[in-house]
TORMIRO-584098 format. One record per atom (N, C-alpha, C): residue number from 1; residue in one letter; x, y, z. Coordinates in steps of 0.001 Angstrom, whole numbers, plus 500000, padded with zeros to 6 digits. Layout:
N
ATOM;NUM;a;X;Y;Z
...
END
This chain:
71
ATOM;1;x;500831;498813;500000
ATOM;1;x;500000;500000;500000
ATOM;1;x;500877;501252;500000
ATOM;2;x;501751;501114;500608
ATOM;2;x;503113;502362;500893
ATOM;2;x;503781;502549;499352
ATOM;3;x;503778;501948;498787
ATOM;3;x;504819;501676;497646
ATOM;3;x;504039;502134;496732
ATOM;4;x;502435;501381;496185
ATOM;4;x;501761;502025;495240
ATOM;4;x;500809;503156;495521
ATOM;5;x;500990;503653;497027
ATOM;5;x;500096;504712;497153
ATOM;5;x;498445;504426;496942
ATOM;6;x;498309;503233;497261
ATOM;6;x;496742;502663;497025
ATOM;6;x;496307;503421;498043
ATOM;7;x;496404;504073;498960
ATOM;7;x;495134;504758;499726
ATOM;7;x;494921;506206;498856
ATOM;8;x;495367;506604;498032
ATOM;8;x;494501;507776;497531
ATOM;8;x;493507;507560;496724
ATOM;9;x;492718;506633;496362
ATOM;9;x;491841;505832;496101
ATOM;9;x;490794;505807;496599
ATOM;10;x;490965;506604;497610
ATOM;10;x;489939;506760;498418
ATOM;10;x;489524;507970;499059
ATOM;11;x;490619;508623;498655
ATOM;11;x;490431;510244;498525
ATOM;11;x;488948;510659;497997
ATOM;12;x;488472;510027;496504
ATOM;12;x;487709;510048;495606
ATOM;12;x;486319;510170;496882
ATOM;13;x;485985;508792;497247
ATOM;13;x;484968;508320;498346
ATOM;13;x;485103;509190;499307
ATOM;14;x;486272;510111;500195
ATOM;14;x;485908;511012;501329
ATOM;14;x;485376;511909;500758
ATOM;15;x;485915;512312;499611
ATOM;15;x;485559;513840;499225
ATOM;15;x;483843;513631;498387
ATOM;16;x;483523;512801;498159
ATOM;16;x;482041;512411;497823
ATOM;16;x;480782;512752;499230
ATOM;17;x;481434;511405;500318
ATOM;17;x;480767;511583;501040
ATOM;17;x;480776;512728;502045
ATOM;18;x;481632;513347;502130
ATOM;18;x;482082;514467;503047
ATOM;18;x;481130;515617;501947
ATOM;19;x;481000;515909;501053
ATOM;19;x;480460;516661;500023
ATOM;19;x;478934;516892;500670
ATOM;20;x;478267;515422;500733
ATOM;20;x;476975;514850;500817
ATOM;20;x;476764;515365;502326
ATOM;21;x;477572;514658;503113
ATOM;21;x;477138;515148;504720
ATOM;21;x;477387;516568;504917
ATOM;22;x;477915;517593;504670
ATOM;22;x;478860;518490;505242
ATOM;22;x;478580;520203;503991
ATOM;23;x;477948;520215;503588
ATOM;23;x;477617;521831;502964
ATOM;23;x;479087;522629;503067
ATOM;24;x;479515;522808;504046
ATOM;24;x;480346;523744;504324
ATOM;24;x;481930;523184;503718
ATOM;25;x;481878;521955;503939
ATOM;25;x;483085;521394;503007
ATOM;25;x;482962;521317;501963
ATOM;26;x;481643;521435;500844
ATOM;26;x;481848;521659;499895
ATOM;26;x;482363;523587;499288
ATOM;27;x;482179;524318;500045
ATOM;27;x;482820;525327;500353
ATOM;27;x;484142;525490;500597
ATOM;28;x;484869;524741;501310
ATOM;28;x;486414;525026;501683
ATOM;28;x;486842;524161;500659
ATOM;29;x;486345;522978;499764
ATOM;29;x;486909;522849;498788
ATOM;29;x;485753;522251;497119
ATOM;30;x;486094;523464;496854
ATOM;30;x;484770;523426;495575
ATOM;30;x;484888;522383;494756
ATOM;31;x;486353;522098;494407
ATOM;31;x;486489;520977;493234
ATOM;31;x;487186;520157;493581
ATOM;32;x;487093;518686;493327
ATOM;32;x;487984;517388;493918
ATOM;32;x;489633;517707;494054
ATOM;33;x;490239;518638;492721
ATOM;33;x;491406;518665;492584
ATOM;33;x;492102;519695;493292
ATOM;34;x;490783;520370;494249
ATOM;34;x;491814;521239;495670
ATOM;34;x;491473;520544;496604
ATOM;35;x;490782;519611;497173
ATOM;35;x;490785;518587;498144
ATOM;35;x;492307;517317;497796
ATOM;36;x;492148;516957;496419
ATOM;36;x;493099;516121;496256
ATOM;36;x;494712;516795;496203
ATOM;37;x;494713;518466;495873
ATOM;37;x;495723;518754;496013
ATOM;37;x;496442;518987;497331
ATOM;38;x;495222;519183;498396
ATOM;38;x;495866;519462;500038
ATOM;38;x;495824;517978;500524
ATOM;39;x;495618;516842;499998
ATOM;39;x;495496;515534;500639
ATOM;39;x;497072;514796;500747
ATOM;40;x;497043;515250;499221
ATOM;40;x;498844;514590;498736
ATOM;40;x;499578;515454;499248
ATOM;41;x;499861;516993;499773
ATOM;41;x;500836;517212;500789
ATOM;41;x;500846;517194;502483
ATOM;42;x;499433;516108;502865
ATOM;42;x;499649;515885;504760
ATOM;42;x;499920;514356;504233
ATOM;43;x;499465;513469;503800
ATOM;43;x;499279;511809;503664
ATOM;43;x;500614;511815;503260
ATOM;44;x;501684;511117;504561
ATOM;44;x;503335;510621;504188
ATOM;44;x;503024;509000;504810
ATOM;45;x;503791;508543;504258
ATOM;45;x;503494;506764;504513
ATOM;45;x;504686;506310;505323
ATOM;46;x;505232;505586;506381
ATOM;46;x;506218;505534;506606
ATOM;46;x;506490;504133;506896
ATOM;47;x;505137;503790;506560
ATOM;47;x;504872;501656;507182
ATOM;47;x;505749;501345;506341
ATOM;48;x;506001;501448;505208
ATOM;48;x;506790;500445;504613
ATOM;48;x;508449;499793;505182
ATOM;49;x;509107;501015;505468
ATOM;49;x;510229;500731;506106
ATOM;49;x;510052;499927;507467
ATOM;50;x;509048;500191;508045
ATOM;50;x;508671;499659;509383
ATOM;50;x;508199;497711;509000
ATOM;51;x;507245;497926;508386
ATOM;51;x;507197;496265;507715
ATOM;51;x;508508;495736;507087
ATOM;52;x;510140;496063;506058
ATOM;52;x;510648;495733;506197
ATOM;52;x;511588;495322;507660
ATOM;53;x;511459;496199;508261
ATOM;53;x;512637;495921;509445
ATOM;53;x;511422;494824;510611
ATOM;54;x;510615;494914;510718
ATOM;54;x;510070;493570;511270
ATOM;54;x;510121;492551;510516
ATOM;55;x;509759;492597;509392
ATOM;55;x;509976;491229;508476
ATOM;55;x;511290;490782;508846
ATOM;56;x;512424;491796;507966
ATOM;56;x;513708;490769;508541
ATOM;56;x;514132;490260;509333
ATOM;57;x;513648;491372;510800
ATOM;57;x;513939;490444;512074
ATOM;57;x;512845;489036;512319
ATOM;58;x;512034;488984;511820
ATOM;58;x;511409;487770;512045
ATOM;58;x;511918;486986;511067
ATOM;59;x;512340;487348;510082
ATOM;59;x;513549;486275;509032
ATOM;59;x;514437;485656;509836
ATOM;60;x;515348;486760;510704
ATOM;60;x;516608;486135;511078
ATOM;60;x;516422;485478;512545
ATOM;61;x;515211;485685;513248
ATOM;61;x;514695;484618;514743
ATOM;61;x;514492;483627;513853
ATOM;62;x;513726;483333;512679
ATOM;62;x;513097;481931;512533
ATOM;62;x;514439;481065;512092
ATOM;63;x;515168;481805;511339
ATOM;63;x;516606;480896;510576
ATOM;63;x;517214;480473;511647
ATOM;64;x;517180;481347;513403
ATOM;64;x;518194;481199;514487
ATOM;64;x;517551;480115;515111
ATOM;65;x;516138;480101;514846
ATOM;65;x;515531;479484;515876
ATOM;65;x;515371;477848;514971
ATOM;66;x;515375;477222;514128
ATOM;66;x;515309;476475;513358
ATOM;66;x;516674;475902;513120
ATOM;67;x;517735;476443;513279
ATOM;67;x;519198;476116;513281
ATOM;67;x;518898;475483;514846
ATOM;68;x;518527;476277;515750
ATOM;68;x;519004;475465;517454
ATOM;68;x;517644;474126;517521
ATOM;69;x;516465;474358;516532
ATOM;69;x;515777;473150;516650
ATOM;69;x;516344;471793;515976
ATOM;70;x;517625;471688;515170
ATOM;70;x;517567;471253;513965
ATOM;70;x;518702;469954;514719
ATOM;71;x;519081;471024;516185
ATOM;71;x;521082;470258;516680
ATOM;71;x;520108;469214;517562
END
């Protein structure tokens, strides 16, 4: 999700329903492409690095732990 940016995908659906509930947000942003333009500079992703560095450490317990099951 970090990598292809699949959550702005859904930008589309807030700014619909937020439209529908909310009068006044269709006011602070009249057209999708100034909602979508203030979305893409707060939304920073940072899971990805975080899912590599748990992954590997659970790489290198299972290889440690499978080597001391193995003696």
């Amino acid at each position: 999700v970090a990598i292809t940016r699949a959550f702005e995908g859904f930008h589309g659906i807030n700014y619909v329903f937020r439209v529908i509930i909310s009068p006044s947000f269709k006011r602070e942003y009249p057209h999708f492409s100034d909602f979508k333009a203030e979305k893409t500079g707060k939304i920073k992703s940072t899971i990805f690095l975080e899912m590599m560095i748990t992954a590997s450490t659970m790489m290198i317990i299972s290889i440690i732990l499978a080597l001391v099951a193995t003696k």
